[in-house]
C-alpha positions as a printed Julia matrix, in Angstrom:
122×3 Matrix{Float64}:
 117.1   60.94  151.13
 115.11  59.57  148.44
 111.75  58.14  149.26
 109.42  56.15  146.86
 105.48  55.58  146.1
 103.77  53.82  144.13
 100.24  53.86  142.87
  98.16  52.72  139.94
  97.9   48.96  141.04
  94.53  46.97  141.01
  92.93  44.29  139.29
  91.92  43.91  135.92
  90.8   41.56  133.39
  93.58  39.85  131.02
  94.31  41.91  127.82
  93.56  45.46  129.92
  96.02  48.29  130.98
  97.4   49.7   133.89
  99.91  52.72  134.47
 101.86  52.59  137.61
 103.33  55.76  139.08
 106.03  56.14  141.29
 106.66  59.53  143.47
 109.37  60.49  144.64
 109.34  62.56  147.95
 112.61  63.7   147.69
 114.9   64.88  144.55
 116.53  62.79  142.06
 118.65  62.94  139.47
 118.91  62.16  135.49
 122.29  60.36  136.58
 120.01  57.56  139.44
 119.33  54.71  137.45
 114.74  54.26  137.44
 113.08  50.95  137.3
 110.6   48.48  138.2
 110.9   44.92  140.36
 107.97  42.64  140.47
 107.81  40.03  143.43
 104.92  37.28  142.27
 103.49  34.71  145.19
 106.02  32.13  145.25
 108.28  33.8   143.49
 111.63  35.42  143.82
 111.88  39.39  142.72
 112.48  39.7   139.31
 113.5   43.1   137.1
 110.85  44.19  135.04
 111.7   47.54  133.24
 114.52  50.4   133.67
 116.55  53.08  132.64
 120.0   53.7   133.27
 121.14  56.83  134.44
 122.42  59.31  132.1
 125.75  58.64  132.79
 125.1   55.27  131.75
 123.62  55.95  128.58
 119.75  56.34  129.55
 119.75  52.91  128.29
 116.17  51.33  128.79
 115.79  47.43  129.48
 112.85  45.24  129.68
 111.75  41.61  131.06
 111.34  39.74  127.95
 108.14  38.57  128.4
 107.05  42.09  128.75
 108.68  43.75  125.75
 105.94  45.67  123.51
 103.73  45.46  126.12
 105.28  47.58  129.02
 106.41  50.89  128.78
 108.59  53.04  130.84
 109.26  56.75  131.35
 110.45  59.0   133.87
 109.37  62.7   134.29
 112.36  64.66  136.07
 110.51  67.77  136.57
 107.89  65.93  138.51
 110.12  63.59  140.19
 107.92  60.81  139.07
 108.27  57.88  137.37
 105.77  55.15  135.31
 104.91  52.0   134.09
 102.3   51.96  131.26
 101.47  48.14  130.82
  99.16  47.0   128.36
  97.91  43.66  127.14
  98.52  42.16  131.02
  98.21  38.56  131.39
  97.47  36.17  134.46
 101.34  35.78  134.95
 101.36  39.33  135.53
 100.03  39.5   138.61
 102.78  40.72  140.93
 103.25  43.43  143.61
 105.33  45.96  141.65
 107.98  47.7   143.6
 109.72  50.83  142.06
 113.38  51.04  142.99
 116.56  53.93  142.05
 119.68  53.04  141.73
 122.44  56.44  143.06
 125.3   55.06  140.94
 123.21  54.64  137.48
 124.21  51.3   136.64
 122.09  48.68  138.59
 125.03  47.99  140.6
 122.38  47.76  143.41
 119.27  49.25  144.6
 119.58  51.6   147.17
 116.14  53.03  147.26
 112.64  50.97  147.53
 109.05  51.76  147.3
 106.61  49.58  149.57
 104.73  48.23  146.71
 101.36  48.36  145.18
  99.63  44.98  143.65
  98.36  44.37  140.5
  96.18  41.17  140.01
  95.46  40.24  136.72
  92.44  37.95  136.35
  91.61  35.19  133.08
C-alpha cells in the first residue's frame, strides 16, 4: 500500500516561500487523485490544493484564499508530489497533510501523510 511523507515545512516570515514535498513509499498512479489538507490550531481540516486523477480530468483545484499563490504538481516518475507556496501569510500557518485519493475523484481519502508544520510569522 501507499505510504506518504512530507517535508519542506518550517517557519518563515510573511510574504516568503516554501515548497512542500510529499514521497510516496509505495507506487501510484496518474488515475489516484493528489492533494493537500491543512489542519490550523482550532481549526477543522480544510482542502488546500489537488489534482484529480486522470480519469477525472487531471483537473487541479485550489482554496481560494490561496489561488496565485500556491502551486501544485506531481512528478509520477518520482512518485512525489509538491506544494510551491509563495507570498504565505500569518493565516497560513497550518500543519499540511498530503493525502491520495484510489478512485480519482475526492470521493474520500484513503491515504494520509503524518504532517509537517509550517508557521508563518508577521
Amino acid at each position: 500500500q501507499v505510504q506518504l511523507v512530507e517535508s519542506g515545512g518550517g517557519s518563515v516570515q510573511a510574504g516568503g516561500s516554501l515548497r512542500l514535498s510529499c514521497a510516496a513509499s509505495g507506487r501510484t498512479f496518474s488515475s489516484y487523485a493528489m492533494g493537500w489538507f491543512r489542519q490550523a490550531p482550532g481549526k477543522e481540516r480544510e482542502f488546500v490544493a489537488g489534482m484529480t486523477g486522470s480519469r477525472s480530468g487531471g483537473i487541479i483545484s485550489y482554496l481560494d484564499s490561496v489561488k496565485g499563490r500556491f502551486t501544485i504538481s506531481r512528478d509520477n516518475a518520482k512518485n512525489t508530489m509538491y506544494l510551491q507556496m509563495n507570498s504565505l501569510k500569518p493565516e497560513d500557518t497550518a500543519v499540511y497533510y498530503c493525502a491520495a485519493d484510489q478512485r480519482g475523484n475526492w470521493h474520500d481519502v484513503d491515504y494520509w501523510g503524518k504532517g509537517t508544520l509550517v508557521t508563518v510569522s508577521s
